[in-house]
N, C-alpha and C positions, 0 to 999 in steps of 0.2 A: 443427060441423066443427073447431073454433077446441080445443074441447076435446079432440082427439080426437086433434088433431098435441101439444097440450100433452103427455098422458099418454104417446105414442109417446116424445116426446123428453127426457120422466122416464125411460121405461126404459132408454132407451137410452144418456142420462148414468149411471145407475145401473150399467148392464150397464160399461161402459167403468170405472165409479170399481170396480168389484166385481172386472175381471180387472188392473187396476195394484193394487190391494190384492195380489190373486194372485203376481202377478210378484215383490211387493216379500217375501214373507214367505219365510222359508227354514228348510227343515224340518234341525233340529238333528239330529245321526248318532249313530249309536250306538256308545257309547264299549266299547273291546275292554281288557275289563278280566281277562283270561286272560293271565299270560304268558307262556306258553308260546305264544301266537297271538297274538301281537301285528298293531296295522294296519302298513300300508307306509306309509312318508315319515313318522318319528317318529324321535327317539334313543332311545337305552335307560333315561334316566331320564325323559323322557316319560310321561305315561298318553295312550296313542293313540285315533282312533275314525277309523270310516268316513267317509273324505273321498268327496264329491260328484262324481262324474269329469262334468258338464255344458260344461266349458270357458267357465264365466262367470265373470269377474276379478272378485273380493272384496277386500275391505282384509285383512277376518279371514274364519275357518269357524270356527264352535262347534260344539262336544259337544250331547249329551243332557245334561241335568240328570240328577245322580247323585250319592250319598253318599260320602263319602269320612272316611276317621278320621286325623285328624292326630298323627301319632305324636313330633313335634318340632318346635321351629323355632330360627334361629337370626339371626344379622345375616346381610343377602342377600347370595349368592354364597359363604357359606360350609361350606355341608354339603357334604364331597367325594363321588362318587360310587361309592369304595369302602364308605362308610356306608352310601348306598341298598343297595347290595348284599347288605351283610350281614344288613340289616332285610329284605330282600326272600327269603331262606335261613328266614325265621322265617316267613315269611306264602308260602309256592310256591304257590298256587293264588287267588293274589291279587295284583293289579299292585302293588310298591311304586313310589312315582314323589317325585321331588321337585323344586323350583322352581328353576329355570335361568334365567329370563327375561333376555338380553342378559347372561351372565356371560361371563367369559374375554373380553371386548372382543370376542366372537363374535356381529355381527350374525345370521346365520341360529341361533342360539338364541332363537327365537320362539315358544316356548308359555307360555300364561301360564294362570291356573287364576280362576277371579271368587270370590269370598268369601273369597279373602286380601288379607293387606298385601303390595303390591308392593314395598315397602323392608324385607321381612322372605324367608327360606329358610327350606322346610319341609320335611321327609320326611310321606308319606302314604300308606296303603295304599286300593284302590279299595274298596269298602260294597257296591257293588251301587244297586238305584235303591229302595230301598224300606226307608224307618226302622228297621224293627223289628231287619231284617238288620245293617244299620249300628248300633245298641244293642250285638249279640249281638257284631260283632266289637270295639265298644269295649271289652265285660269282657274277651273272647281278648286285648286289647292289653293292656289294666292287669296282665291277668294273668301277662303275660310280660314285666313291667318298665316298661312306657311311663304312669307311673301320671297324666302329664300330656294323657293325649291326649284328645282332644275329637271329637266330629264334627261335621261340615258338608255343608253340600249346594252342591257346586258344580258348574262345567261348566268343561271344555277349550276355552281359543280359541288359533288356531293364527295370529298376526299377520304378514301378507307384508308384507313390506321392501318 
């Protein structure tokens, strides 16, 4: 009998550590790398994604993991947003976006990007989520002057103040 509450109450610490595992993971969204469709609650040099409408307070929300080709960088806070723009004229069917993070002494400037330097500003065009893609548009980048750009795999995180 002795065994029989033991394994009851294996499954049932198991079942409980299985749905707080559940609770804690958070499925990453999918980044709206169209700019012409852009997500809501983004700026325009943003690269946006579908936020979570649950109404559960987060520190941050992240992206989907996805490619992105770095087309520049420079000391942070220094690429104006007329630059993105004009790099964004060269790429229309692909988000150009670049790092803001806390510039202008503007707290709600909170997107930050993972697999950059936070002490650095970058312009970037969005890859799509799959290498090969993000290759094809590094040559389109070289091609058209950006002979410094690189690719990376990164994700959007959106940090609440």
């Amino acid at each position: 009998m002795a065994r029989l509450w033991r394994a009851r109450l294996a499954h049932i610490i198991l079942r409980a550590m299985d749905m707080r595992l559940g609770l804690m993971l958070v499925i990453a969204a999918e980044v709206c790398g169209d700019p012409a469709q852009p997500c809501a609650g983004f700026r325009d040099n943003d690269l946006s994604f579908a936020r979570e409408s649950t109404g559960t307070a987060r520190a941050e929300e992240v992206s989907a993991a996805f490619f992105a080709v770095i087309l520049k960088s420079a000391e942070r806070c220094t690429i104006p947003e007329a630059e993105r723009r004009r790099i964004q004229a060269l790429f229309p069917k692909r988000k150009v976006f670049s790092s803001r993070f806390e510039c202008d002494g503007d707290a709600e400037n909170n997107v930050k990007y993972t697999n950059a330097e936070e002490k650095r500003a970058f312009v970037a065009v969005y890859a799509g989520g799959v290498q090969a893609d993000a290759d094809k548009l590094l040559a389109e980048a070289r091609a058209k002057g950006f002979a410094d750009a690189n690719v990376r795999r990164m994700q959007v995180t959106l940090v609440h103040p």
